[in-house]
Structures are given as structure tokens and as C-alpha cells.
Backbone and ligand atoms as CSV (ligand in chain L), in Angstrom:
chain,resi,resn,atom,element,x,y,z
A,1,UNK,N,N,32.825,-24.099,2.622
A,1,UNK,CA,C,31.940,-24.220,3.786
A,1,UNK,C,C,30.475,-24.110,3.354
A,2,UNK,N,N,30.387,-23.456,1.893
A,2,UNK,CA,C,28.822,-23.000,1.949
A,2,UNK,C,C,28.229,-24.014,1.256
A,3,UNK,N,N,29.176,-24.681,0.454
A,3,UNK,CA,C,29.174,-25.957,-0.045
A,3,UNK,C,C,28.419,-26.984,0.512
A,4,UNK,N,N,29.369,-27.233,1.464
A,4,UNK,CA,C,28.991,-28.477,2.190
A,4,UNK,C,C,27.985,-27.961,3.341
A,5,UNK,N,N,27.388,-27.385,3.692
A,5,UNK,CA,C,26.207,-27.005,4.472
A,5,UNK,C,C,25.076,-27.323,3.673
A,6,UNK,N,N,25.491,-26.488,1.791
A,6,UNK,CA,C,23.982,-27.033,1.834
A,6,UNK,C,C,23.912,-28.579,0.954
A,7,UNK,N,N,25.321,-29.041,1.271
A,7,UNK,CA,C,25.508,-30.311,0.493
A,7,UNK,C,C,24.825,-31.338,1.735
A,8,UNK,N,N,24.899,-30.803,3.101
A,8,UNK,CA,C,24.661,-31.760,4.117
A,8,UNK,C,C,22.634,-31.472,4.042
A,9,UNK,N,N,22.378,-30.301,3.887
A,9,UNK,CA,C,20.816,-30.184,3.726
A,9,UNK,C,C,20.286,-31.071,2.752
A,10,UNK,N,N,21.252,-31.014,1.498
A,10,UNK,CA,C,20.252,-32.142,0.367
A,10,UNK,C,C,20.292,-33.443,1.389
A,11,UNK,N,N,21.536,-34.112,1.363
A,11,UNK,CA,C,21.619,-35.584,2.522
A,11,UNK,C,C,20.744,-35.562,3.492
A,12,UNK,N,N,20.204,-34.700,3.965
A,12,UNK,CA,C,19.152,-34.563,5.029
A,12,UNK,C,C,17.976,-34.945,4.782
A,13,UNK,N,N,17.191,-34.083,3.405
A,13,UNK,CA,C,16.576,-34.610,2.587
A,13,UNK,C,C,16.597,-36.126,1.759
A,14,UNK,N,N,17.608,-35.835,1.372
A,14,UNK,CA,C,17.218,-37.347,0.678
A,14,UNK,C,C,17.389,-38.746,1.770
A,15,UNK,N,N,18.177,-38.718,3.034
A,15,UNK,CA,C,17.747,-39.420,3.743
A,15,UNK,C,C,16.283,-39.748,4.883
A,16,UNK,N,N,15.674,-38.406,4.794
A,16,UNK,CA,C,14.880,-38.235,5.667
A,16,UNK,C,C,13.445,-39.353,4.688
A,17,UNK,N,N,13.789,-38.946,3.150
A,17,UNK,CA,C,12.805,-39.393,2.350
A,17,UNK,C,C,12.978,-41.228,2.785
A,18,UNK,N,N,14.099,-41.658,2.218
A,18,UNK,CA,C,14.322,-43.058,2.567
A,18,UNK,C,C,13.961,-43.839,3.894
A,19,UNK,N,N,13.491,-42.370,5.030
A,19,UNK,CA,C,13.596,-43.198,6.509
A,19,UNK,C,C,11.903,-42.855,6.291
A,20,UNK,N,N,11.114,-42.328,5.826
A,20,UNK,CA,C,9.321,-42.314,5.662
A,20,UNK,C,C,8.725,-42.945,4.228
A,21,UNK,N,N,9.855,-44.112,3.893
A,21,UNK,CA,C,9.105,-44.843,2.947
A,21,UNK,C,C,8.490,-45.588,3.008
A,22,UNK,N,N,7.047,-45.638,2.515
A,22,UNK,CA,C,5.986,-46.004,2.571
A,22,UNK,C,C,5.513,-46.760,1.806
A,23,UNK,N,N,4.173,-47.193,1.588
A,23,UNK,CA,C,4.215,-48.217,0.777
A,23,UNK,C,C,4.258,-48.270,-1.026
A,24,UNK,N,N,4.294,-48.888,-1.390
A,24,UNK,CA,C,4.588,-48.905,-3.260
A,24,UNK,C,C,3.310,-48.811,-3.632
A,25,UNK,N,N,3.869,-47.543,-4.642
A,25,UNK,CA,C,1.993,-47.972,-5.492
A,25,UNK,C,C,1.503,-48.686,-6.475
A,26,UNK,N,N,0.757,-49.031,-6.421
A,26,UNK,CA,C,0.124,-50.390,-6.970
A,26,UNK,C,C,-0.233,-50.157,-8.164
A,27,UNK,N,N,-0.689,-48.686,-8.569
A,27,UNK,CA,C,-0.692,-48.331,-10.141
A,27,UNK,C,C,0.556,-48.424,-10.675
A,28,UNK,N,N,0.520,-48.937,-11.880
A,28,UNK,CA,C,1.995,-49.352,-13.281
A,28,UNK,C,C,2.280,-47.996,-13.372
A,29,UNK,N,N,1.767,-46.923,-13.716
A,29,UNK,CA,C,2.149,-45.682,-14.354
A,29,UNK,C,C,3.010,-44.938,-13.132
A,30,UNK,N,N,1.875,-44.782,-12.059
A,30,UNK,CA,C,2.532,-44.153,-10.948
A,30,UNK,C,C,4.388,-44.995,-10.402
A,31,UNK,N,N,4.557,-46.272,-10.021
A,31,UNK,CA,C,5.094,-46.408,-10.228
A,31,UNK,C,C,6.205,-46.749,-11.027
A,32,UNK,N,N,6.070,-46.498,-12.188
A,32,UNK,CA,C,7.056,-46.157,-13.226
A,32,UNK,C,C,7.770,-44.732,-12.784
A,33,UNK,N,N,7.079,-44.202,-12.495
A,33,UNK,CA,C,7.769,-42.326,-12.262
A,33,UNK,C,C,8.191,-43.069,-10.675
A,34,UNK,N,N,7.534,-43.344,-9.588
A,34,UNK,CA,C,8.443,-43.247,-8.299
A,34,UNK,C,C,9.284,-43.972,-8.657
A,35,UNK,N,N,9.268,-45.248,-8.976
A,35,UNK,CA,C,11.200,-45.622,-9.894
A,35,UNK,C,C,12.173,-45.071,-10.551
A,36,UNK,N,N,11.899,-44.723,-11.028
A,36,UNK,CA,C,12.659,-43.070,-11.839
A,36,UNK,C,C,13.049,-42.467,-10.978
A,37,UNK,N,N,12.485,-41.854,-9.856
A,37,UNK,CA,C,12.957,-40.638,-8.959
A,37,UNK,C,C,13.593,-41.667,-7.901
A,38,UNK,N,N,13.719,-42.931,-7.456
A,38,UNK,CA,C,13.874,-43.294,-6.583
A,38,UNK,C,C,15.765,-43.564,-7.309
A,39,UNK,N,N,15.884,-44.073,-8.679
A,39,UNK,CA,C,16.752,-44.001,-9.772
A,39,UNK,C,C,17.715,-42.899,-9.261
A,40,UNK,N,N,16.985,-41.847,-9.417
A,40,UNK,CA,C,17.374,-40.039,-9.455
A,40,UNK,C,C,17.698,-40.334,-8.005
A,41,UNK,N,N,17.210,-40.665,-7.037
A,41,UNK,CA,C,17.684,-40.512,-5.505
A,41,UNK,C,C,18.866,-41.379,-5.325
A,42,UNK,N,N,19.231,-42.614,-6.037
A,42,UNK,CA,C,20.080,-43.690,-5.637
A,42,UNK,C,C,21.364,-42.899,-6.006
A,43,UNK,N,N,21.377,-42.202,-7.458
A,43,UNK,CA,C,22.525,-41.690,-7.960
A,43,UNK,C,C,22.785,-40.672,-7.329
A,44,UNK,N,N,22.221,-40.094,-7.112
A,44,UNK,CA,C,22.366,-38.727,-5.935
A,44,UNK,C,C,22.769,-39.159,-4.680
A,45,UNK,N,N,22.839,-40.552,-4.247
A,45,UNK,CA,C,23.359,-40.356,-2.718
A,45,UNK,C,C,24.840,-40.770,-2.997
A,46,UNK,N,N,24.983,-41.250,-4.368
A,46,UNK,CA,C,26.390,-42.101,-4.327
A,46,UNK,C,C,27.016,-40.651,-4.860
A,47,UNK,N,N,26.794,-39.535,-5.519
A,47,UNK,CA,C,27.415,-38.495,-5.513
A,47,UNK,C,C,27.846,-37.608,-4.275
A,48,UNK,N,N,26.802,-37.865,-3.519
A,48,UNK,CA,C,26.738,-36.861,-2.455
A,48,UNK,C,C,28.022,-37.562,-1.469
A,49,UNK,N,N,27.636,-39.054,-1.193
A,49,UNK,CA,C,28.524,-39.580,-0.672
A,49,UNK,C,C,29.779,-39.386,-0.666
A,50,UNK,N,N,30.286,-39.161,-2.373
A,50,UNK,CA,C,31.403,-38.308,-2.498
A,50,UNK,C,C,31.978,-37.150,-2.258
A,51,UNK,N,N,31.024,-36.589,-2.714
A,51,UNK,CA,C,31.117,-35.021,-2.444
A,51,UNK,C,C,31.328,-34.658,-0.776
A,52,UNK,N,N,30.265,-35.427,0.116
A,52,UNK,CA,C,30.347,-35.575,1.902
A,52,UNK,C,C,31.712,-35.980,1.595
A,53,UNK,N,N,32.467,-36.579,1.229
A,53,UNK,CA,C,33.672,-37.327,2.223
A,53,UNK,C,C,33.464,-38.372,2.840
A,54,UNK,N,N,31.896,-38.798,2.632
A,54,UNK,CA,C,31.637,-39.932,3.046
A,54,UNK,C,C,31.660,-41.853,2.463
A,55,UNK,N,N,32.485,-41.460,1.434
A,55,UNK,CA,C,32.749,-42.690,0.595
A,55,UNK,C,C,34.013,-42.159,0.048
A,56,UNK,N,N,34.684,-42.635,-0.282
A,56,UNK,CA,C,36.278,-42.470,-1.557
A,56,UNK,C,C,35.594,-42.229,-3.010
A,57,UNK,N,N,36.160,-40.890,-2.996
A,57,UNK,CA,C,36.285,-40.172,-4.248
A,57,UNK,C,C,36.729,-41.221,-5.662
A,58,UNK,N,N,35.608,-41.445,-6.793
A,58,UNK,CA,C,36.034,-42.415,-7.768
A,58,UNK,C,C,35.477,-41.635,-9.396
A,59,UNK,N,N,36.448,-41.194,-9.855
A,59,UNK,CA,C,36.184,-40.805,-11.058
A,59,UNK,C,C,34.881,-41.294,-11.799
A,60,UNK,N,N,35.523,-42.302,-12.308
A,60,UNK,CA,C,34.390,-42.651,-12.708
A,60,UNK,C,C,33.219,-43.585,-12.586
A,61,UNK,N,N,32.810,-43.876,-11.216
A,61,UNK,CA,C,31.723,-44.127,-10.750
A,61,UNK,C,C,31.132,-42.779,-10.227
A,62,UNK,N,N,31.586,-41.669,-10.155
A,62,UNK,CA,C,30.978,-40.591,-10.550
A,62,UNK,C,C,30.364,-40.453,-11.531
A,63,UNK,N,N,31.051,-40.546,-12.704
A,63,UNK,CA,C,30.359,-39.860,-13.942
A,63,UNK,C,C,29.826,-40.591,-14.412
A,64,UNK,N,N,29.810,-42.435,-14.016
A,64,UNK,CA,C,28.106,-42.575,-14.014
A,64,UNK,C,C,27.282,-42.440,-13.876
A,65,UNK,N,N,27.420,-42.281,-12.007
A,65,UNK,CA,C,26.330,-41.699,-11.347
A,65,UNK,C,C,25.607,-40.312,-11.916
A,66,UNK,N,N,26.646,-39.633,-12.689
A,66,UNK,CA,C,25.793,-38.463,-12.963
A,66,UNK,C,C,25.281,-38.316,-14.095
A,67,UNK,N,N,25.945,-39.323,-15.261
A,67,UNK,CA,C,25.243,-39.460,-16.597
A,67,UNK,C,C,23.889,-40.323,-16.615
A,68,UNK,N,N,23.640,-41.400,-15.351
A,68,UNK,CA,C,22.719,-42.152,-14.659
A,68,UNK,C,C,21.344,-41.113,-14.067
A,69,UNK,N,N,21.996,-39.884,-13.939
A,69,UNK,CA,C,20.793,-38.850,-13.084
A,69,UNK,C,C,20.680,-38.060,-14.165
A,70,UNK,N,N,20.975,-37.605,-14.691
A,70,UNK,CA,C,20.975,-36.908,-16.293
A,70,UNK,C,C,20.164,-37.766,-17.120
A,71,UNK,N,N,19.998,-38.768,-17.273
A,71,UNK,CA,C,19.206,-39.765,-17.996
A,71,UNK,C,C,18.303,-39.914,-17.439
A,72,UNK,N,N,18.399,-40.080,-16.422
A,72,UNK,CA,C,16.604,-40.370,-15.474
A,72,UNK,C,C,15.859,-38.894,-15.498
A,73,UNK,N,N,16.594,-37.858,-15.747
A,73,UNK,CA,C,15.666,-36.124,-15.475
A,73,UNK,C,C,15.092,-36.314,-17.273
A,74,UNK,N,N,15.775,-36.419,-18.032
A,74,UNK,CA,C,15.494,-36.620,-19.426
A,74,UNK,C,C,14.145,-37.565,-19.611
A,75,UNK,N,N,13.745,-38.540,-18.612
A,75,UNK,CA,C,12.824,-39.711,-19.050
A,75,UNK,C,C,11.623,-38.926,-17.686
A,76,UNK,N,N,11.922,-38.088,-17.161
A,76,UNK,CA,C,10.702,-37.035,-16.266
A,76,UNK,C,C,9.568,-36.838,-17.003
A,77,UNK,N,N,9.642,-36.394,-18.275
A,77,UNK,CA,C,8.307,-35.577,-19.307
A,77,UNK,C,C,7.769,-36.699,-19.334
A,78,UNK,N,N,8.460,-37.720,-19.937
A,78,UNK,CA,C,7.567,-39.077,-20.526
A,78,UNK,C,C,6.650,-40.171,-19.216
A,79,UNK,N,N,7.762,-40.337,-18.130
A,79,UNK,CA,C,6.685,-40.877,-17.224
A,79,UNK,C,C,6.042,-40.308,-16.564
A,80,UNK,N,N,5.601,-38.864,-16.179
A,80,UNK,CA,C,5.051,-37.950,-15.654
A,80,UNK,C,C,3.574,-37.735,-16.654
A,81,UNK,N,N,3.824,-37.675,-17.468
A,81,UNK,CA,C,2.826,-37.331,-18.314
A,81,UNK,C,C,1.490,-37.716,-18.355
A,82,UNK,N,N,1.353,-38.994,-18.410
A,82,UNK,CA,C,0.113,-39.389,-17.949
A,82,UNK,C,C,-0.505,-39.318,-16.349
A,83,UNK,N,N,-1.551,-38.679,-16.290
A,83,UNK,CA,C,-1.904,-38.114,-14.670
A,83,UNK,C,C,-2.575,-39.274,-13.957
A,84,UNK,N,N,-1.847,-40.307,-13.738
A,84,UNK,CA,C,-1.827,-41.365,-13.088
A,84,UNK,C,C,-1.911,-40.503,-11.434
A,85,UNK,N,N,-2.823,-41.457,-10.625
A,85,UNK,CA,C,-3.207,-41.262,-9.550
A,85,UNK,C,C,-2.971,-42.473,-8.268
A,86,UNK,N,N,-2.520,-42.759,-7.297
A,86,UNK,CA,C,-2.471,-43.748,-6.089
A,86,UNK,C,C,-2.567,-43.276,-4.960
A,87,UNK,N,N,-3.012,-43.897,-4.308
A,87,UNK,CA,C,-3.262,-43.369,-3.036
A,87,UNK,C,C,-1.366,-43.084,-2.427
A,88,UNK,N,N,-0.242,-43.660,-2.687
A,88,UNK,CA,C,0.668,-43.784,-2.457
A,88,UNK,C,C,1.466,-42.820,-3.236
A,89,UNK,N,N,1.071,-41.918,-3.924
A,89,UNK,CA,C,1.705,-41.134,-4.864
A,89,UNK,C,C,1.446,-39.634,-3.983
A,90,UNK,N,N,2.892,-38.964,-4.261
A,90,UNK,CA,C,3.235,-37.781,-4.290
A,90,UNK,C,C,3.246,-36.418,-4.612
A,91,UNK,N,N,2.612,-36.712,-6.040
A,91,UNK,CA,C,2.907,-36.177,-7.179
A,91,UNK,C,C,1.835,-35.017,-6.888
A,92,UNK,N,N,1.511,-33.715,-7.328
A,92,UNK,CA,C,0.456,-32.509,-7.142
A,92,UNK,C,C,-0.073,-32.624,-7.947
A,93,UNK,N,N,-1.555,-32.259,-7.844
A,93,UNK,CA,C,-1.968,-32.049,-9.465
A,93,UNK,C,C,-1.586,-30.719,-10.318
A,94,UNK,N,N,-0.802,-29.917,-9.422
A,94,UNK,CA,C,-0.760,-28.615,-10.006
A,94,UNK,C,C,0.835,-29.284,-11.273
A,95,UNK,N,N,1.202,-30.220,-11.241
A,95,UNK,CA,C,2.032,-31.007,-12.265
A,95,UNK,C,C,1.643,-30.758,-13.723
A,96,UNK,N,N,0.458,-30.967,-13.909
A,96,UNK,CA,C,-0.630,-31.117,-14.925
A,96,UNK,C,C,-1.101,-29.709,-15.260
A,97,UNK,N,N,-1.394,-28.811,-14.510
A,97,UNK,CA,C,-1.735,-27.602,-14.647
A,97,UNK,C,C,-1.005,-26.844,-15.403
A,98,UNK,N,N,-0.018,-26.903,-14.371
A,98,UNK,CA,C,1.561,-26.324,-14.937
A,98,UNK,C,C,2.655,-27.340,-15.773
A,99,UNK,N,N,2.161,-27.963,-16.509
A,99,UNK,CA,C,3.294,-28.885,-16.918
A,99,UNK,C,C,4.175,-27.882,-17.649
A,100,UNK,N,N,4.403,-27.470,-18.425
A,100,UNK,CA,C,5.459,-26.487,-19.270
A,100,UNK,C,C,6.452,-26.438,-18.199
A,101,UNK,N,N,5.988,-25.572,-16.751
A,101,UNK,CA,C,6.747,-25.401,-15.975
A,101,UNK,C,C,7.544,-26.237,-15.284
A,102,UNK,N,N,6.993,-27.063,-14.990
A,102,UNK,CA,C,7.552,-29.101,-13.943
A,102,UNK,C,C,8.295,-29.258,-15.449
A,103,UNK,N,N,7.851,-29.019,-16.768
A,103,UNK,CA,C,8.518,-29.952,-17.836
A,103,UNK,C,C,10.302,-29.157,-17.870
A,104,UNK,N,N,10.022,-27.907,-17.672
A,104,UNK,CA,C,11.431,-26.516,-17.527
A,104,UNK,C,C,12.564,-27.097,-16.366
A,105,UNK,N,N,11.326,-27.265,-15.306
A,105,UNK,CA,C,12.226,-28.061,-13.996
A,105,UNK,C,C,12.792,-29.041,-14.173
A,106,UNK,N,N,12.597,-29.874,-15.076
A,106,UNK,CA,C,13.011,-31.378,-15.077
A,106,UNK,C,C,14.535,-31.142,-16.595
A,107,UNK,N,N,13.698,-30.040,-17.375
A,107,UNK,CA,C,15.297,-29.744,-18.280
A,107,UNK,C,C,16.424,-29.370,-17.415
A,108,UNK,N,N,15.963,-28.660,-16.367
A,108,UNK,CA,C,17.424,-27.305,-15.692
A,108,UNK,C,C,17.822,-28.682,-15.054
A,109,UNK,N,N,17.111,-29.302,-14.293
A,109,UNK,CA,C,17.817,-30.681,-13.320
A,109,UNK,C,C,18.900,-31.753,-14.439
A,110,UNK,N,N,18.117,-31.547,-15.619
A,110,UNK,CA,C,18.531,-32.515,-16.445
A,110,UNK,C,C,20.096,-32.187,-17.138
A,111,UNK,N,N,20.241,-30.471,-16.988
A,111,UNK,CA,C,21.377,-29.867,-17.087
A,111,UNK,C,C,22.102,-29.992,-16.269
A,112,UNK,N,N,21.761,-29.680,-15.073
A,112,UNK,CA,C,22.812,-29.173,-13.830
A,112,UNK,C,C,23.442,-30.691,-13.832
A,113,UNK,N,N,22.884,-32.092,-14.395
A,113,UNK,CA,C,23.876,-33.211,-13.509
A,113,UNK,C,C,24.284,-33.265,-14.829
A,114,UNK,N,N,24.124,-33.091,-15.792
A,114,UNK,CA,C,24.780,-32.823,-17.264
A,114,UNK,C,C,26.148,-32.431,-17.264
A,115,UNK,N,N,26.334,-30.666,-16.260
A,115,UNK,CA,C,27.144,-30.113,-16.233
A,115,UNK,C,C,27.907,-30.524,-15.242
A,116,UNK,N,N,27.505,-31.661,-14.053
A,116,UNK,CA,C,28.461,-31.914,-12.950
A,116,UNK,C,C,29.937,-32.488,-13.349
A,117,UNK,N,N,30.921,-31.999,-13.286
A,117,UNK,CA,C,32.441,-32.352,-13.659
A,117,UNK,C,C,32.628,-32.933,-12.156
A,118,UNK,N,N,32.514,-34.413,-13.231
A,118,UNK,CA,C,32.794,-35.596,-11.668
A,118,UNK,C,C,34.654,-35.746,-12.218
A,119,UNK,N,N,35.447,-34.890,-12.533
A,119,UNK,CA,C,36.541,-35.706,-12.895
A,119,UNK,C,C,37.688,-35.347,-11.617
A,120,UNK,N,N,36.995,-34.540,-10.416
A,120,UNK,CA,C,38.077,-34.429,-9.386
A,120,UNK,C,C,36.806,-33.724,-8.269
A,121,UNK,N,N,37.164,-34.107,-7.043
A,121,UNK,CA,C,36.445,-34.155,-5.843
A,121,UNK,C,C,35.894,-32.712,-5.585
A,122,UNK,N,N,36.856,-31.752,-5.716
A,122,UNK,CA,C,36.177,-30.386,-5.874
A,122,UNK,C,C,35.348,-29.726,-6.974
A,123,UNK,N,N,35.367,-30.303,-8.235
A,123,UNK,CA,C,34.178,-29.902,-8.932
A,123,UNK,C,C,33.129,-30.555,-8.678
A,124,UNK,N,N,33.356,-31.748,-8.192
A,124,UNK,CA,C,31.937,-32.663,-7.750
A,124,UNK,C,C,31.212,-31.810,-6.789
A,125,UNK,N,N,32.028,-31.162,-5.703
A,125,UNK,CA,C,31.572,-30.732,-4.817
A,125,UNK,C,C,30.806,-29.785,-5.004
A,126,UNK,N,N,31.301,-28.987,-6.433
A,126,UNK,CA,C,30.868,-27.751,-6.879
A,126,UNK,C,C,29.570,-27.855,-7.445
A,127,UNK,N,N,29.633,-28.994,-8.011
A,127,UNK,CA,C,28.121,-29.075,-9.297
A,127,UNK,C,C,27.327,-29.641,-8.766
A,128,UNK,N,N,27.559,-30.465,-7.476
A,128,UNK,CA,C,26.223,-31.238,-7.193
A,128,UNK,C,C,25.140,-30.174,-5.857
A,129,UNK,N,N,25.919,-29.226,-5.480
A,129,UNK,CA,C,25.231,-28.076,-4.879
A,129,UNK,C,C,24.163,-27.355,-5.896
A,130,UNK,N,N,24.307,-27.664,-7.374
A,130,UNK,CA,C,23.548,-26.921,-7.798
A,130,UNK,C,C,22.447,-27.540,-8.554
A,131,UNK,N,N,22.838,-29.123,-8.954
A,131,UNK,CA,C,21.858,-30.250,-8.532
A,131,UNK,C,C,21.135,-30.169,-8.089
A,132,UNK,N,N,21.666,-30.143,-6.725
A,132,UNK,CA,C,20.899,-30.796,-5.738
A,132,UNK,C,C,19.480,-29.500,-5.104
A,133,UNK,N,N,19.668,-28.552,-5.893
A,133,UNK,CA,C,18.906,-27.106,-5.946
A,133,UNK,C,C,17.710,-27.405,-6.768
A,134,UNK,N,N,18.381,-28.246,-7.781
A,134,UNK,CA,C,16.942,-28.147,-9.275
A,134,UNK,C,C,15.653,-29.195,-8.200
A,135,UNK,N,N,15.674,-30.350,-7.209
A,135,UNK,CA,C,15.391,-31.331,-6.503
A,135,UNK,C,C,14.390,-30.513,-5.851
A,136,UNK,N,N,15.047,-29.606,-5.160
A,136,UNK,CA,C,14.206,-29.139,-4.267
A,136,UNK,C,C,13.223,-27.627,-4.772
A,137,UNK,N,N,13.779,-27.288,-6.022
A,137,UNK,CA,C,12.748,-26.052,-7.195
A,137,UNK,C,C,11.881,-26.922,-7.470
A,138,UNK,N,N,11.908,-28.185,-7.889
A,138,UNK,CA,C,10.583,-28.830,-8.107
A,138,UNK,C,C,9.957,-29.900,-7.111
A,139,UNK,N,N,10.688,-30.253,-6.344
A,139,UNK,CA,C,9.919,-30.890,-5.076
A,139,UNK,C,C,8.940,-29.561,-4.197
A,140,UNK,N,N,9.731,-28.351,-3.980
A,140,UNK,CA,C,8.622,-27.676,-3.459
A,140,UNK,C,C,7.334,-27.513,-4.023
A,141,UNK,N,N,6.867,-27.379,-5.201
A,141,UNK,CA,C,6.244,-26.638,-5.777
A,141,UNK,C,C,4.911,-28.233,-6.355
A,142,UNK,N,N,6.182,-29.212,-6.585
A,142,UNK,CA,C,5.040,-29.958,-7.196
A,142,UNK,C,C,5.068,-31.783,-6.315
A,143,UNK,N,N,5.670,-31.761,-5.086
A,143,UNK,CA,C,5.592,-32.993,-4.429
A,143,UNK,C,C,5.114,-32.519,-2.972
A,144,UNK,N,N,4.168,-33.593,-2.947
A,144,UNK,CA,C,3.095,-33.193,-1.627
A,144,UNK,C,C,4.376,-33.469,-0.175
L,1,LIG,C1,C,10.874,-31.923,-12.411
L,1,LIG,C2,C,10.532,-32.173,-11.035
L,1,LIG,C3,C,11.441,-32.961,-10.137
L,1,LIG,C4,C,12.820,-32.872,-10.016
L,1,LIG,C5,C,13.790,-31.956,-10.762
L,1,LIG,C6,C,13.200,-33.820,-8.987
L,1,LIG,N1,N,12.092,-34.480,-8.516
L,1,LIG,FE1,FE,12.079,-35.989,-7.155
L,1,LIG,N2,N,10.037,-36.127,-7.294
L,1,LIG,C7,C,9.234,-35.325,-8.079
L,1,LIG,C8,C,7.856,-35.667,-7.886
L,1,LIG,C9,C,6.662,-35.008,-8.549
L,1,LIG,C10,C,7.829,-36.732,-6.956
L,1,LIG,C11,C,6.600,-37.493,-6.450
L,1,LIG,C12,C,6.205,-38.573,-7.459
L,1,LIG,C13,C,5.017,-39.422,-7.018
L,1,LIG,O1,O,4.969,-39.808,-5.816
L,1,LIG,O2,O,4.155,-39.734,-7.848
L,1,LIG,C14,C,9.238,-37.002,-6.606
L,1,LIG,C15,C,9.650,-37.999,-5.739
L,1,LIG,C16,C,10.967,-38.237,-5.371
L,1,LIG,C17,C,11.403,-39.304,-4.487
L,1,LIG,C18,C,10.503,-40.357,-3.836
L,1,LIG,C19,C,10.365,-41.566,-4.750
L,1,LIG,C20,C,9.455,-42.638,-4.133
L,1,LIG,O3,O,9.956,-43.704,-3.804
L,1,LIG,O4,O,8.249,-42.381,-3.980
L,1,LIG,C21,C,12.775,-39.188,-4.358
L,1,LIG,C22,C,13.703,-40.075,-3.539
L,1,LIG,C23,C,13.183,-38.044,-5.152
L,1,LIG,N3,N,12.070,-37.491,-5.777
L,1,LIG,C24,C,14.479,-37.591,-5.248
L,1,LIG,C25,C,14.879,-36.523,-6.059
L,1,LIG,C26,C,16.240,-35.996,-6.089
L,1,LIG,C27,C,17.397,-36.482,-5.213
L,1,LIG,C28,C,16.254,-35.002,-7.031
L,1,LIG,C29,C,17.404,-34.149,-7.488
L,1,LIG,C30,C,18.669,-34.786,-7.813
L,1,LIG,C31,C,14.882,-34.903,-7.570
L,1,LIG,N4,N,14.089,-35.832,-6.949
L,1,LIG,C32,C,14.503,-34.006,-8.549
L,1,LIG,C33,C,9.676,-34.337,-8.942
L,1,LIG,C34,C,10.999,-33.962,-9.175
């Protein structure tokens, strides 16, 4: 139950993001990183989807999806790095300030879908709760 409560809060989130999308930014750099996270959001809904009960449980279009979000948290340092600016961008400057820290956030995220055991519906259920935790440790702190 505690699961899926706060499995339905990430879906909340990540749909709420998809229903206030706005326009693309026109800087190369900036959007290089919102592609990436948008990457990180696509694979995350097709997990969640699973995990909800809201699609049929599939081995391994799971453990794409999650070796797919594991790969995109890994490529975080590199397109983040340069402090690219758009009027359409998200991003804090406290990113830059604190990078060590956003760079820590983007390892633990890069773990947790690392560690997600997509090989049966209840560990999915299990690991992407804690996923879906690293999202919102660094969306609070460093997305406007
Ligand atoms: C290490 C920090 C970090 C982690 C971890 C992280 N994000 Fe993000 N995310 C950001 C930042 C920063 C932005 C804003 C980037 C910008 O607009 O320049 C963002 C933006 C987004 C966007 C909007 C992309 C767009 O089109 O503008 C989505 C969707 C998103 N994140 C989903 C997720 C999901 C889902 C997770 C967890 C599975 C996650 N993020 C984990 C930092 C992170």
C-alpha cells in the first residue's frame, strides 16, 4: 500500500510535468540536458506503468527501460556541466554552486535504477519507489 501511494505521487508528477510543457529551448546545450531528462521521464513512465498495473508486466522491456534510465543519470555530469542558460530552462543556478552535490544526486539516481530488479512485478514495484525518490532529492533542490 505504501508502495503504490507513493508510486501514484511520482505518476502525478511526472504527468503533471508532461501536461505544463512548454516551449523547447532554443539553446543546443540546454536542450541536450532537457532531452536527457525528458529520456529519464519516458523510461520512468513505462516502468511506472508497470509497476501502476497500468500496462502488462514485461520482463524485459523493463530492464530496458531501466538500463535506458541508468544510462541517461550516468550522461547528467556531462550535459549539465556547461551552465548553459534559456529562457525555457529549468535548471537553478545553485546546480553550479553546488555541483559535487547535483553531481552525488545524479550517482544515487544512477544507482537506484541500476539496482531496480525488473525481473518480476513486485521487485519492480519495490525499486522504482526508491527511484522515483532520487527525482524528486534533486528536482527539489535544483529545478525551478
Ligand atoms: C541530478 C538531478 C536530477 C535527477 C536525479 C533527476 N532530475 Fe529531472 N531534471 C533535473 C533538472 C535540473 C531539470 C531541469 C533542466 C532544465 O530545464 O534545464 C530536470 C527536468 C526534468 C524534466 C523536464 C524535461 C523538459 O522537457 O524540460 C523531466 C520530465 C524530468 N526531469 C524527469 C525526471 C525523472 C522522472 C527523474 C527520476 C527518475 C529525474 N528527472 C531525476 C535534475 C534531475
Amino acid at each position: 500500500m505504501k508502495t503504490i501511494s507513493r508510486l501514484a505521487m511520482i505518476l502525478v508528477t511526472v504527468t503533471a510535468t508532461a501536461a505544463f510543457a512548454k516551449e523547447e529551448p532554443k539553446d543546443p546545450t540546454v536542450k541536450a540536458r532537457t532531452d536527457l531528462m525528458k529520456t529519464v521521464g519516458q523510461n520512468m513512465k513505462v516502468l511506472g506503468d508497470m509497476a501502476g498495473e497500468k500496462a502488462a508486466f514485461d520482463a524485459a522491456a523493463a530492464t530496458a527501460a531501466k538500463d535506458a534510465l541508468a544510462a541517461a543519470f550516468a550522461e547528467v555530469p556531462a550535459k549539465f556541466e556547461p551552465q548553459a542558460t534559456d529562457p525555457a530552462s529549468e535548471a537553478k543556478p545553485e546546480i553550479w554552486t553546488n555541483w559535487d552535490d547535483f553531481v552525488s544526486k545524479a550517482s544515487k539516481a544512477q544507482e537506484a535504477a541500476a539496482a531496480i530488479d525488473a525481473s518480476s512485478l513486485p521487485t519492480l514495484q519495490a525499486g522504482i519507489g526508491v527511484a522515483g525518490g532520487t527525482c524528486k532529492a534533486c528536482h527539489t533542490d535544483y529545478r525551478m
